[in-house]
VOPAGU-2260 file (C-alpha; in pm, 1 decimal, decimal comma):
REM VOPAGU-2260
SITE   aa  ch    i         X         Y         Z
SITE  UNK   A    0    -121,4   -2149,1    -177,2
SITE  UNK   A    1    -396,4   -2000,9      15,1
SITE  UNK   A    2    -447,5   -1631,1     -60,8
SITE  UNK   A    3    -534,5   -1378,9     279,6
SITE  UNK   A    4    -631,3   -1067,2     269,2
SITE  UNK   A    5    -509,3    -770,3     474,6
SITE  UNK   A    6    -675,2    -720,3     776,7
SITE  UNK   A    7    -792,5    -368,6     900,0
SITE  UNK   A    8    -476,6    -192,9    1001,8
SITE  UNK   A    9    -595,6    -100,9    1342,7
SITE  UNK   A   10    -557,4    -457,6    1437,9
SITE  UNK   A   11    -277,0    -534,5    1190,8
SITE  UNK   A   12     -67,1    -218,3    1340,7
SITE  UNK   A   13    -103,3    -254,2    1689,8
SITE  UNK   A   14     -72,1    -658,8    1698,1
SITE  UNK   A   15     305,3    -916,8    1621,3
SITE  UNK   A   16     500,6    -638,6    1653,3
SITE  UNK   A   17     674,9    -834,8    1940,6
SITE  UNK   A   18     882,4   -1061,1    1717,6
SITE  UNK   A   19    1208,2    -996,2    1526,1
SITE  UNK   A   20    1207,4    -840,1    1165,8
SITE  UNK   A   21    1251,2   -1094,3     918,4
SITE  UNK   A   22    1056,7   -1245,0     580,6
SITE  UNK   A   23     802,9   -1099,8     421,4
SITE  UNK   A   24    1023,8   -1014,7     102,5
SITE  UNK   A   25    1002,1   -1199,5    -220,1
SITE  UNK   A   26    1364,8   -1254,8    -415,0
SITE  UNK   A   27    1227,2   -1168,4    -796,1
SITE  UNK   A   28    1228,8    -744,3    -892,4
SITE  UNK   A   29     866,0    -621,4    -981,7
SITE  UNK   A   30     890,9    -227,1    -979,4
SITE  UNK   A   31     602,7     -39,7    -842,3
SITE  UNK   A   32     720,5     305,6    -962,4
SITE  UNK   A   33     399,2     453,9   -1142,8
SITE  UNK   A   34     379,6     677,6   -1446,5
SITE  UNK   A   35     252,6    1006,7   -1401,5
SITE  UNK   A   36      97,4     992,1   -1806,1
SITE  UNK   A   37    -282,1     912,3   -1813,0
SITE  UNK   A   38    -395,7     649,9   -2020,5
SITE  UNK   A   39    -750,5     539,6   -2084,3
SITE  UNK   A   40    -826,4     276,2   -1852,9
SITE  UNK   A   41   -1195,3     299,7   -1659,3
SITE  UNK   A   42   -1092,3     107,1   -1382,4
SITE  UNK   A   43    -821,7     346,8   -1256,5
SITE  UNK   A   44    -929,9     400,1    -884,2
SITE  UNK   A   45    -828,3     334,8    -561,9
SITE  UNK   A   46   -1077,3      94,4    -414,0
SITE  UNK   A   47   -1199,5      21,4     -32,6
SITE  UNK   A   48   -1340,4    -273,6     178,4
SITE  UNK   A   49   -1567,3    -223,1     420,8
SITE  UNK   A   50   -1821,9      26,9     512,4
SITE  UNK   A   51   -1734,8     138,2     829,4
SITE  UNK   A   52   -1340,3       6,1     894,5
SITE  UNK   A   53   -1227,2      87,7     537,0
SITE  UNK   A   54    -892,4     -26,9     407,6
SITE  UNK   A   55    -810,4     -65,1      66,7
SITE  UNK   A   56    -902,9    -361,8    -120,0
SITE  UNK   A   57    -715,7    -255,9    -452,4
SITE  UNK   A   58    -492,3       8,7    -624,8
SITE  UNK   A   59    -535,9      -4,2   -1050,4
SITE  UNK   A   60    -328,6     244,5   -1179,9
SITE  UNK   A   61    -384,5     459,3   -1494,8
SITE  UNK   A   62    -139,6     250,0   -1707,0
SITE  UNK   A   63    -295,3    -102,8   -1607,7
SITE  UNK   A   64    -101,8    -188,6   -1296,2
SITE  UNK   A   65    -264,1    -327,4   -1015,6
SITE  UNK   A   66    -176,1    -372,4    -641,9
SITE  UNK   A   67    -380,9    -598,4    -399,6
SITE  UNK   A   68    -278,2    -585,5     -46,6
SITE  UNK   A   69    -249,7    -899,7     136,6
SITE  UNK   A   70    -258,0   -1039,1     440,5
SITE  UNK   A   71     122,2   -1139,1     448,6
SITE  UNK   A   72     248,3    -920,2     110,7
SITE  UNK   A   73      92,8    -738,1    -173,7
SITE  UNK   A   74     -10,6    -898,2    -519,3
SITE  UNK   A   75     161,1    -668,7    -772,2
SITE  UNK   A   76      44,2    -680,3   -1173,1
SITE  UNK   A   77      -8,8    -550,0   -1489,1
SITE  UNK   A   78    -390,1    -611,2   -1632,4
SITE  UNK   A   79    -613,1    -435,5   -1935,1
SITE  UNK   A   80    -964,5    -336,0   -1971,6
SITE  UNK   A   81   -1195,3    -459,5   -2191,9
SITE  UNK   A   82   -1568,1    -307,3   -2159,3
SITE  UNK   A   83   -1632,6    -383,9   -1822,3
SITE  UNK   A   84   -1382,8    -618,7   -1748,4
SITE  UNK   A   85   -1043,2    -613,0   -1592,1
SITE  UNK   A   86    -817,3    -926,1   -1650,4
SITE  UNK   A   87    -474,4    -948,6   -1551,1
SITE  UNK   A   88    -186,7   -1152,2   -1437,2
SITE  UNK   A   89      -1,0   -1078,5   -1091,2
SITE  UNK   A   90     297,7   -1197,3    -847,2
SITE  UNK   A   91     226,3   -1265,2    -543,6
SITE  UNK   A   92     490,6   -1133,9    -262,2
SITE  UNK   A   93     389,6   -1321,2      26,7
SITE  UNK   A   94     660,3   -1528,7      61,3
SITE  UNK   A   95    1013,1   -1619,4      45,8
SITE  UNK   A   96     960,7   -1655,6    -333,3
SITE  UNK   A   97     653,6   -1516,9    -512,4
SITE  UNK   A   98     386,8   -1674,6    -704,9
SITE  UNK   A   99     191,8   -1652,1    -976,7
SITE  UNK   A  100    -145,0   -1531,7   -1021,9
SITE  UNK   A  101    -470,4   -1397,5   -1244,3
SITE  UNK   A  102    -675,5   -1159,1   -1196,6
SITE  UNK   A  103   -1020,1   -1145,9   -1344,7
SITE  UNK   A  104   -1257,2    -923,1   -1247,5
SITE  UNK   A  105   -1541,9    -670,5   -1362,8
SITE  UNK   A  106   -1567,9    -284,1   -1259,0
SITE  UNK   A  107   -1870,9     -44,5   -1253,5
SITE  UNK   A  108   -1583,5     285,7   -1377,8
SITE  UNK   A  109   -1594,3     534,0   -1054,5
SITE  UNK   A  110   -1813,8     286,7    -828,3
SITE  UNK   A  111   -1695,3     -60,4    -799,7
SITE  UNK   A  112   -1454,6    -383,4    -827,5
SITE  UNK   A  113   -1535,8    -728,7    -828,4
SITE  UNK   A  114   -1320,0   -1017,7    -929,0
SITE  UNK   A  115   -1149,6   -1330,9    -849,1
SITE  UNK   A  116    -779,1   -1373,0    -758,4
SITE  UNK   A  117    -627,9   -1718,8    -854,4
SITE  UNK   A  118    -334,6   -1912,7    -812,4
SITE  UNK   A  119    -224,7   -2215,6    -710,6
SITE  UNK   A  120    -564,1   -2406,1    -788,5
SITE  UNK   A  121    -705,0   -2181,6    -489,0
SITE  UNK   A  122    -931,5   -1870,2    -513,0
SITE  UNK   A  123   -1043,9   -1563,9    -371,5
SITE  UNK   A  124   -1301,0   -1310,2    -403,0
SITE  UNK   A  125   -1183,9    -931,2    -423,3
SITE  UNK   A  126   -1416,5    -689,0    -345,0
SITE  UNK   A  127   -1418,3    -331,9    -370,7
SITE  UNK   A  128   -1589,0      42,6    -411,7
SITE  UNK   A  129   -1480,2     427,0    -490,9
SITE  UNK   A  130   -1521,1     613,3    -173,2
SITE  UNK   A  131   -1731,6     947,4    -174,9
SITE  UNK   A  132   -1527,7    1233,0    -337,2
SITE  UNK   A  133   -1585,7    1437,2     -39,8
SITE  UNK   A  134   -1354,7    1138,8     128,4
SITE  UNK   A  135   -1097,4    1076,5    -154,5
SITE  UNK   A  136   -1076,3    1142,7    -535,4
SITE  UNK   A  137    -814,8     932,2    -709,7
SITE  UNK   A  138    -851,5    1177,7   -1059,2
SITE  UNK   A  139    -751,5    1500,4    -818,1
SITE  UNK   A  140    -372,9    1552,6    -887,6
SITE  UNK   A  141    -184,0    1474,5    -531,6
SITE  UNK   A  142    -157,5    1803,6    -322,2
SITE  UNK   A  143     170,9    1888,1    -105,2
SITE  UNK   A  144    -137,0    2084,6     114,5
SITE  UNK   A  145    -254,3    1819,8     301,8
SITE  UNK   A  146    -140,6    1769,1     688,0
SITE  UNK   A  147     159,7    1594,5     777,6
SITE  UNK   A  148     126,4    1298,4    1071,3
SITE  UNK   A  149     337,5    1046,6    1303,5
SITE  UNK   A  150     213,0     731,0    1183,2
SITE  UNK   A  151     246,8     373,5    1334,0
SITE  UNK   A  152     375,5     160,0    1066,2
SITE  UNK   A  153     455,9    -203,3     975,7
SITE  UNK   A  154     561,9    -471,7     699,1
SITE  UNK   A  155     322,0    -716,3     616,4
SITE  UNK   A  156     422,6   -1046,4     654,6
SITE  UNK   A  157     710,8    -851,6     894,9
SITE  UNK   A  158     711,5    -812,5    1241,2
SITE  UNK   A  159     953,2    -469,7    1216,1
SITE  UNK   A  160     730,1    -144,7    1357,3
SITE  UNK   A  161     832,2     203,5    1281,1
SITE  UNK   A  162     740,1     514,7    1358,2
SITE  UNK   A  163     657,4     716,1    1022,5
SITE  UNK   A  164     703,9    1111,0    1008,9
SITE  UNK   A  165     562,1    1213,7     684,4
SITE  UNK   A  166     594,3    1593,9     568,7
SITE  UNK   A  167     420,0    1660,0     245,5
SITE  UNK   A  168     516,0    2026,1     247,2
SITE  UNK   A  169     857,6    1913,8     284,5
SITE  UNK   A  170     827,3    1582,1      31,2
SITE  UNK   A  171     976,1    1395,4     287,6
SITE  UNK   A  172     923,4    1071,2     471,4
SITE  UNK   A  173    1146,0     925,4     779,8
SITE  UNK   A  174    1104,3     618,1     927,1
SITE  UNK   A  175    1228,2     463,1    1326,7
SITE  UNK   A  176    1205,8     155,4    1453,7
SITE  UNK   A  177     927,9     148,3    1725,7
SITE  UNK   A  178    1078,2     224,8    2122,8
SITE  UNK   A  179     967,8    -163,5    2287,1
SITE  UNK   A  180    1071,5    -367,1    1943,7
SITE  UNK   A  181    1338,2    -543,3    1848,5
SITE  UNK   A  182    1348,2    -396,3    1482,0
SITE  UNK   A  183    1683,5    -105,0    1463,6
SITE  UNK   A  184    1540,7     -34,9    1107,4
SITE  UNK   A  185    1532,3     324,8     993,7
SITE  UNK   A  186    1505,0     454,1     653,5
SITE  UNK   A  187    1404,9     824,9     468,9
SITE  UNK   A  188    1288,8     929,3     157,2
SITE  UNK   A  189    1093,9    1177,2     -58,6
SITE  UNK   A  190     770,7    1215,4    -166,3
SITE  UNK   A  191     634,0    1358,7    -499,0
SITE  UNK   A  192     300,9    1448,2    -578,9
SITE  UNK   A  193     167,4    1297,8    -931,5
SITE  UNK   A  194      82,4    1545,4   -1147,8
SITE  UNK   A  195    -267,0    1386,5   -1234,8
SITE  UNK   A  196    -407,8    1177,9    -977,7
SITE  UNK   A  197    -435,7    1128,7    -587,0
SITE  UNK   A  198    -116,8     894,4    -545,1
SITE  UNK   A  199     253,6     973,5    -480,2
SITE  UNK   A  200     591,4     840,3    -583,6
SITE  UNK   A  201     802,1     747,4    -339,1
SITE  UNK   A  202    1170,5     674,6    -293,7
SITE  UNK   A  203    1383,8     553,1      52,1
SITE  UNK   A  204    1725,2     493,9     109,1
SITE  UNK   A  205    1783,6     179,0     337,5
SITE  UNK   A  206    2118,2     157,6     571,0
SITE  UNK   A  207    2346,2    -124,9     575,7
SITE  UNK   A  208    2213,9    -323,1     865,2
SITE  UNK   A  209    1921,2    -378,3    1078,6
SITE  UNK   A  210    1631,1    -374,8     789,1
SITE  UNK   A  211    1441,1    -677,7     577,6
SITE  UNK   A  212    1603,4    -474,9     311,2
SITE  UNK   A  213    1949,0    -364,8     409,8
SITE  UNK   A  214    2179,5    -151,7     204,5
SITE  UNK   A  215    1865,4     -95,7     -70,9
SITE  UNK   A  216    1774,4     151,7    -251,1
SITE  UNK   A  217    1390,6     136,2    -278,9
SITE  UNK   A  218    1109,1     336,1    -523,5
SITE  UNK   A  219     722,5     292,2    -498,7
SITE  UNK   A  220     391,2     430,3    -490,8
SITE  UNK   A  221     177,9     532,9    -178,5
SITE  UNK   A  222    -162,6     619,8     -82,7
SITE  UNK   A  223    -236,0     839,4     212,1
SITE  UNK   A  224    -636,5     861,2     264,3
SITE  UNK   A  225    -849,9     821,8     571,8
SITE  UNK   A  226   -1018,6     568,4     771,4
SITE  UNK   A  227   -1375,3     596,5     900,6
SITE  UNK   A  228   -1484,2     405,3    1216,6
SITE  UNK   A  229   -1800,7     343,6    1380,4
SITE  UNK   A  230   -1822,8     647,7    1606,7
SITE  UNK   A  231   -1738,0     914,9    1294,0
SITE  UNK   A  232   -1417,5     965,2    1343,8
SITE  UNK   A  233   -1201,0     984,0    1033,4
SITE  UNK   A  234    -809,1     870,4    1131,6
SITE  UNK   A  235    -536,7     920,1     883,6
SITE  UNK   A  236    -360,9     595,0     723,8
SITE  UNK   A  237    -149,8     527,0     410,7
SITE  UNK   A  238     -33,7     205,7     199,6
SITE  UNK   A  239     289,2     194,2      61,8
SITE  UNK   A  240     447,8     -44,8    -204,5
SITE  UNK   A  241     812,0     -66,5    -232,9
SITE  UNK   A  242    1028,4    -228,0    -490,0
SITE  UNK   A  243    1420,2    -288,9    -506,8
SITE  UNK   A  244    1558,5    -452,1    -812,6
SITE  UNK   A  245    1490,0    -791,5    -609,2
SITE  UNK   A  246    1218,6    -743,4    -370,9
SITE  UNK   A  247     850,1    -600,3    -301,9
SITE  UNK   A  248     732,9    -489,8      10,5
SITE  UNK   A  249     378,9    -389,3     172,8
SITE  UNK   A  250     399,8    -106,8     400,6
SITE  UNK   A  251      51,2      39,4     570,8
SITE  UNK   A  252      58,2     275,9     869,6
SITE  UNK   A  253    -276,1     471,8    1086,0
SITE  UNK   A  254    -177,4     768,9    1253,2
SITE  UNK   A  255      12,1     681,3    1574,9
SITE  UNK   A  256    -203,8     760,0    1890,3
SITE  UNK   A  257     103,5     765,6    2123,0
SITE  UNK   A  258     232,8    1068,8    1876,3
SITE  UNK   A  259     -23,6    1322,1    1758,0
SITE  UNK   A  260     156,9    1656,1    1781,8
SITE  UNK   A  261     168,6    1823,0    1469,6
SITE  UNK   A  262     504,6    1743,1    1216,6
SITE  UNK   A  263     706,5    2064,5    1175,9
């Protein structure tokens, strides 16, 4: 199985929306709810590809878990340090059934992450760095300060598009299907701030009918943090990871340019 990175979520937000909802989902649990304890671990960070479009390459989380974004899913893991190195083992949600993976990589603590996903006799290189503080600091606690925005949102591997209100004051998170798609998926949550570092737990409530993940109840981790392009401008995106007790989902979303009035 050939591994593919996400691409930059201009492109993969504003592109294949077109289609009907459907895949994307794997049918084994892997939670992505986060502890809020710190741990040692040096390679804790939230970690960015490119210089000037710059999405995130990887998540490692204070405990050891690890989330990759992919081009169709998100590798989700569990992986240890060991001086400068980071090993670990991963499932890949991709597909209609995930796969197995490694993880080896080394880490520069606060700077960098190199390394090597494998599976299925294939491999690719993961490649990452720590963003200016100024830009985003994964060992500030997450602030309920920071403005609220409409974002334009999708499922990787999914061609459901939603449009995102997200309300930190409030905690809150509401999602509608895009006007022009197909998808009549809708779903709301809440948000809360970890106590320690720059990442927030997140759980949604999914109706009946009309999602990838009907009738679900849904708890995760997300990233909100923004993206620089090429003329200066900083635009506001997040990456989501959701898990049911049978399924693990990749949601990113970029501030939606056909909504920018301020949320409530």
């Amino acid at each position: 199985m050939r591994i593919e990175f996400k691409q930059s979520l201009a492109s993969l937000l504003l592109a294949g929306l077109m289609s009907g909802c459907g895949g994307g989902a794997a049918s084994a649990p892997q939670s992505a709810s986060a502890s809020a304890t710190p741990v040692s671990n040096a390679a804790q960070n939230v970690y960015f590809s490119g210089f000037i479009d710059q999405t995130i390459a990887a998540v490692v989380m204070p405990d050891g878990r690890f989330y990759v974004p992919l081009r169709s899913g998100v590798a989700v893991g569990q992986g240890s340090v060991s001086a400068s190195a980071f090993t670990g083992s991963y499932s890949d949600f991709s597909g209609s059934s995930p796969q197995s993976g490694t993880l080896n990589a080394t880490f520069i603590a606060g700077s960098s992450f190199n390394g090597t996903l494998s599976e299925s006799g294939s491999a690719t290189p993961l490649q990452g760095f720590v963003l200016p503080s100024s830009d985003f600091s994964f060992i500030t606690p997450a602030s309920l300060a920071n403005s609220a925005y409409h974002y334009r949102a999708s499922i990787a591997g999914n061609a459901c598009g939603f449009d995102v209100t997200v309300s930190l004051s409030q905690r809150s998170i509401n999602a509608q299907p895009l006007s022009g798609y197909p998808s009549s998926c809708s779903f709301s949550g809440t948000l809360t701030p970890d106590a320690n570092y720059n990442f927030y737990n997140v759980a949604v409530t999914c109706p009946a009918s009309g999602c990838p993940f009907p009738a679900q109840n849904l708890s995760g981790i997300v990233v909100f943090y923004d993206l620089l392009y090429a003329d200066g401008v900083k635009w506001p995106e997040f990456m989501m990871v959701l898990s049911s007790s049978s399924q693990t989902f990749l949601l990113t979303g970029a501030q939606n340019p056909n909504n920018l009035e301020p949320v409530p």
